[in-house]
N, C-alpha and C positions, 0 to 999 in steps of 0.2 A: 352605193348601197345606202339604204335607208333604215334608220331604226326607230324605238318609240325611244328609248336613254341609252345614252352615252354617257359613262360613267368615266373621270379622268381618276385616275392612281386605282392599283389592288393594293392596298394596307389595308387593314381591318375594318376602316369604313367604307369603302369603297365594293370590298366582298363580300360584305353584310349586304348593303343596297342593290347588288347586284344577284343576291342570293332571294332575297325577296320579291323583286321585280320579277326575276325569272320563273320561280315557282308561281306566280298570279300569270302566267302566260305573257307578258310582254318581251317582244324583241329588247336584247342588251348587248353592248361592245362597253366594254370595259380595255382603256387603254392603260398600259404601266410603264414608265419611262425604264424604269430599272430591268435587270434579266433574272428577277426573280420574285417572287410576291412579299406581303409582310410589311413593307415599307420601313419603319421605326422600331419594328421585332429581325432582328439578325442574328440566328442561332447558329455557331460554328459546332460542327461532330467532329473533333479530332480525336481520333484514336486513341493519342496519347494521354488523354485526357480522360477520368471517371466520370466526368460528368458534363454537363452540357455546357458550352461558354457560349454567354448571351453579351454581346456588343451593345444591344439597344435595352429594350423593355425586358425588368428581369419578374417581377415579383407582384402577384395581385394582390392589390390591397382588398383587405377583406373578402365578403362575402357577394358581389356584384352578381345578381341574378343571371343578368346577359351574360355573364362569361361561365358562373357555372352551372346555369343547364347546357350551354353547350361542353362542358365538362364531360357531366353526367351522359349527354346525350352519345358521345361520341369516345365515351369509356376512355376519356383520359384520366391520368395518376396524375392528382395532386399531391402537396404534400406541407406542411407549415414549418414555416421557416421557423429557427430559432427565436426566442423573446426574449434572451440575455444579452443586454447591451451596456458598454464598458464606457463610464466619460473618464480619460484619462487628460490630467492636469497637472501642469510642475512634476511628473512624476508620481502626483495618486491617480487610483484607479477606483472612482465610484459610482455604484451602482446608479443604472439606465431608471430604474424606480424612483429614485429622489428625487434627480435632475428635471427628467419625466415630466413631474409633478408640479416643478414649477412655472415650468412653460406650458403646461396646460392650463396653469390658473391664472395666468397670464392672459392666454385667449381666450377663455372664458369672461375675465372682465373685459376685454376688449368688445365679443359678442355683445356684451352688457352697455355699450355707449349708447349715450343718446345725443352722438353728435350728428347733426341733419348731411351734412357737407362730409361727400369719402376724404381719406387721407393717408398719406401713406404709410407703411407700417412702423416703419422711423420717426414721421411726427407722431404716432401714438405712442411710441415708448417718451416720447420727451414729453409730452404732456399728460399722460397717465401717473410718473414718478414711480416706473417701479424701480426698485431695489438694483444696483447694478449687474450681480450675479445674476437675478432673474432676466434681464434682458439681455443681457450675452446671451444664454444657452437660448433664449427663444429666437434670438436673431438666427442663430447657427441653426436651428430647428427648421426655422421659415426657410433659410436660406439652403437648405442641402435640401430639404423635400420639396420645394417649389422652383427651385433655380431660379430663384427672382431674388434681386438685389433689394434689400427694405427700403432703401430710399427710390424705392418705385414700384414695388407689388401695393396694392390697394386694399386695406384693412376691409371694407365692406366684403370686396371676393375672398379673402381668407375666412372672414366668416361664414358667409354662403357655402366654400369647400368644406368648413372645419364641421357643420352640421349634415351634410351630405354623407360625409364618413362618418358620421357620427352612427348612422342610420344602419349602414353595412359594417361595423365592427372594419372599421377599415386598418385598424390597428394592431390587427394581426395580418401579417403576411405569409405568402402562400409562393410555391413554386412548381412547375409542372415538369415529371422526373422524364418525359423526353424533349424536354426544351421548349422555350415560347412559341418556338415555329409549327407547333402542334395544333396551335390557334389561327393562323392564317390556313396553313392545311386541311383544317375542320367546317371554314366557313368554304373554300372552296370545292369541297365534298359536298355542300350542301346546295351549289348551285346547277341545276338540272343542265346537260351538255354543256359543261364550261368550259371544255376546248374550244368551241365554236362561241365563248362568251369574248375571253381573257386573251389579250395579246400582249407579250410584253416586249422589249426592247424600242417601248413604242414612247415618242416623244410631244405634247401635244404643245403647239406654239399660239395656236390662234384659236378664237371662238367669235364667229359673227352670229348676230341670235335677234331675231325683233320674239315679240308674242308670240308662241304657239310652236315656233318653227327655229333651228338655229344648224350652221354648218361645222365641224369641228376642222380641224386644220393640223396635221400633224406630221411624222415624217421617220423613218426606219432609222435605226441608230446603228445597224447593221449596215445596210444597203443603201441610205441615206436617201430613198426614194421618198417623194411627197404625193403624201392620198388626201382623200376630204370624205365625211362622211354626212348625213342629215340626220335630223334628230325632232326628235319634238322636245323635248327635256335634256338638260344636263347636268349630273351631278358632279362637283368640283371636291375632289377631295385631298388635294395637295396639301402638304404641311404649311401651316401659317408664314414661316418664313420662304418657302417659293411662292405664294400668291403676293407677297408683299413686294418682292424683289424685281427691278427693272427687268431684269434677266426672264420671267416667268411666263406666265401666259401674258396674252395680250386680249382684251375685250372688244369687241366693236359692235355697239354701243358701250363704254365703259358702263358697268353697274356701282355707281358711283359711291351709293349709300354703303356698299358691302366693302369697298377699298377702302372709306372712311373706318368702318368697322374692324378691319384688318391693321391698319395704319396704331389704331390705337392701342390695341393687344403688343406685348411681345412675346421675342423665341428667348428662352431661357439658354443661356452658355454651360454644360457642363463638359468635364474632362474625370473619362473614365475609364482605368486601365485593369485586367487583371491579368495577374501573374498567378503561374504553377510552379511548385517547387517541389522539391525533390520528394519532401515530409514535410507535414502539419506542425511546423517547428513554435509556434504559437503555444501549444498545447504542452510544451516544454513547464511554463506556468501553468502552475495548478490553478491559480486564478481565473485564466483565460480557458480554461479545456472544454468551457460549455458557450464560449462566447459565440455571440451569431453576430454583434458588431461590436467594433473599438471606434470611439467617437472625442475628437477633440479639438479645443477652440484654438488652438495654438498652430494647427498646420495649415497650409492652401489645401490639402486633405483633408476635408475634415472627419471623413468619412470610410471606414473599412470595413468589410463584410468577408466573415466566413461562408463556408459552405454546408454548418451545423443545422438542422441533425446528422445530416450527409457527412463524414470524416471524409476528408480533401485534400488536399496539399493547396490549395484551390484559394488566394486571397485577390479582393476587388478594392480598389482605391477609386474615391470620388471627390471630385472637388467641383462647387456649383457657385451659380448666381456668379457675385464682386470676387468671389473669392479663384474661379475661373478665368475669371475677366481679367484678372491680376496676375496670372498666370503668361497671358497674350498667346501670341501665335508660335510655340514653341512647337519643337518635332518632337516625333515618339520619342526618342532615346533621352532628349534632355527633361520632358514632363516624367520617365519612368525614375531618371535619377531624381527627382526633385521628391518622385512620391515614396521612394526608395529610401533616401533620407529623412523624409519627415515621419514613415513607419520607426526608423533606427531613433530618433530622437520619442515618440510616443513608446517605444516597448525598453528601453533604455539598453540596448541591445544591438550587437551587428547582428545584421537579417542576410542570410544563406543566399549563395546565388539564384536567382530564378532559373529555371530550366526551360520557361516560355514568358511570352509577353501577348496579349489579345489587345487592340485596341483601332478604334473607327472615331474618325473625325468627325463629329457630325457637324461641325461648323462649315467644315471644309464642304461636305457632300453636298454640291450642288440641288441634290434630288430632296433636301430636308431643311438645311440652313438652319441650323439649330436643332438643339433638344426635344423643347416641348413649350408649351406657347405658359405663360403668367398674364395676370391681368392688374394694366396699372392703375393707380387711384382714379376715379371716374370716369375708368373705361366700362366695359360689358361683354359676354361673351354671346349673351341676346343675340345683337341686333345682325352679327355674322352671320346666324342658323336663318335669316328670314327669308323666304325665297324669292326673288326678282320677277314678279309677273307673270309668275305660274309655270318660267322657262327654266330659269338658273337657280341650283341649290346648292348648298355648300354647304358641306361634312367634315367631321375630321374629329380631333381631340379638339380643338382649338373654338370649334362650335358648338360643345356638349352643352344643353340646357339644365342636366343634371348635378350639378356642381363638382362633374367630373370630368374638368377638363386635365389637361397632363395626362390622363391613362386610357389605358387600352379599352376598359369596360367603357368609357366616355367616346372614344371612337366609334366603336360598336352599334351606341344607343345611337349616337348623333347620322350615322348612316342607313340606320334601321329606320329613322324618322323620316327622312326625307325620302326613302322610298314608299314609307306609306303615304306620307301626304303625296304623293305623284298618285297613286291607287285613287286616293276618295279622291282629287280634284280631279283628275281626266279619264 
């Protein structure tokens, strides 16, 4: 069979590109290694459970156009997350406002340098002189919302993100009350016969491609049978860490420029677990009864999230970047003790047994290899989105030209573009 695009992965940019192309009338096969769409969004519906537990992607930052008119379009319930957040230290507990404050002005002079040559966000705290406390809480800031270690995330792409959210209030977050999987579901609703688009269980190993024309190479993960198909175009929309990995596709002709582009980016490490409990035992402090996170520099946790305005029994633990990485390859049961203990030592309290535990590797999962992609001091996320001779495109979060790379509305955009540019060039 012959098509005009071949699109590899359905994650969100992959079903955007494939949603477009298809409505302009072009033939589309969208292949997806996994046995089910979404790629980096994995919504679990347990029963026992009030509310949706999100493994991957949970919370939109701000107001991202791309995600909400498909919102509106498709009458989903948002909803905004809590804005009360707890820095808890030696045992005080003070407010997310103060803290906030300083790490913002923090990178706001950092946006302010007029140093010509990127650096990385640890040489700018040593040569900026800020204040000790302010560089703590900013390092934990960079480091849990970016999963990039400071001594290798790249002050200029922090800046470039820090203005990009600037733009969409991205500092309020938001959650969709039937889970993220409402968003892969929405864009696949919108691609005209996408049974006959979408195949999954499908694994793609190879892509030979001169100008104009390229074969894809792939194989049933079921029946382990090997097909091929032709294409004029292909959009590549694998996680940064499978394109990078010996293990991934294979090119022939390599595209050489985009492996360099890939090479220099990295997959950010996070470790993140949530636990259900019997009751909202948090809420026992009156302190904490309107918290939506508990935040502190003292654990490999540094990070906890309620499920407020939503009353839950419902708590998530995050530990990212160095502070992941320091963690190493541990199994569920010893990471849930670790973050089990560092909750007990942050609320100065024994914490009630859990009643469940949710958690995905994503280092482990072959089909992702990491979290989400950061960008090191005088790397680019440019030169990845550039297409290869009018034949090979690549998409993903890892490609966003919007300064929205790590999220899903950055996925979206970055799929949505390279299906237009396939539109005006052929």
């Amino acid at each position: 069979m012959s098509f005009d695009v071949v699109i590899i992965g359905a994650g969100v940019a992959g079903l955007a590109a494939a949603g477009v192309l298809a409505r302009a009338g072009k033939s589309v096969l969208c292949l997806e290694a996994r046995n089910r769409l979404g790629g980096r969004i994995l919504t679990l519906h347990d029963p026992l459970s009030p509310t949706a537990i999100e493994l991957g992607a949970e919370f939109i930052h701000g107001r991202p156009p791309v995600l909400w008119n498909l919102i509106r379009d498709h009458h989903l319930l948002a909803y905004e997350h809590g804005a009360e957040a707890w820095h808890l230290h030696n045992g005080h507990a003070e407010k997310e406002k103060q803290v906030g404050q300083v790490a913002d002005r923090v990178l706001s002079k950092m946006a302010k340098s007029h140093r010509k040559k990127d650096e990385t966000f640890r040489d700018y705290l040593r040569h900026s002189r800020q204040p000790s406390r302010a560089a703590a809480w900013t390092r934990l800031q960079i480091e849990g919302f970016n999963a990039a270690p400071p001594d290798r995330v790249g002050a200029a792409a922090l800046t470039r993100d820090a203005d990009a959210a600037e733009k969409i209030e991205a500092d309020r977050m938001y959650r969709l009350a039937e889970g993220y999987d409402a968003v892969p579901a929405a864009l696949l609703c919108a691609i005209p016969d996408h049974s006959s688009v979408l195949r999954l269980n499908t694994v793609v190993h190879s892509v030979q491609w001169r100008r104009g024309h390229a074969v894809v190479h792939y194989r049933s993960m079921l029946d382990h049978r090997e097909s091929s198909t032709d294409c004029k175009s292909v959009i590549v929309t694998v996680p940064l860490g499978v394109l990078k990995s010996s293990e991934g596709i294979a090119f022939h002709p390599e595209p050489r420029a985009i492996l360099r582009a890939a090479a220099a980016l990295e997959m950010g490490h996070v470790d993140r677990l949530t636990f259900r409990f019997r009751e909202p035992f948090w809420e026992e402090n009156e302190t904490f009864r309107k918290a939506a996170f508990l935040i502190s520099n003292d654990s490999p946790f540094m990070t906890w999230w309620t499920s407020y305005p939503v009353i839950a029994p419902i708590l998530t633990a995050w530990s990212a970047g160095s502070r992941a990485e320091a963690l190493g390859d541990r199994g569920t049961q010893a990471l849930a003790d670790q973050a089990l203990a560092s909750l007990a030592r942050m609320l100065r309290r024994r914490i009630p047994t859990p009643e469940a535990l949710y958690f995905h590797d994503w280092q482990a999962d072959s089909f992702a290899r990491g979290a989400y992609s950061y960008v090191p001091a005088g790397a680019t996320r440019t030169a990845l989105s550039r297409p290869v001779e009018g034949t090979l495109f690549f998409a993903g979060e890892a490609a966003s030209r919007t300064g929205r790379g790590g999220t899903v509305d950055g996925a979206i955009e970055s799929g949505t573009r390279a299906a237009e540019t396939i539109l005006r060039d052929h």
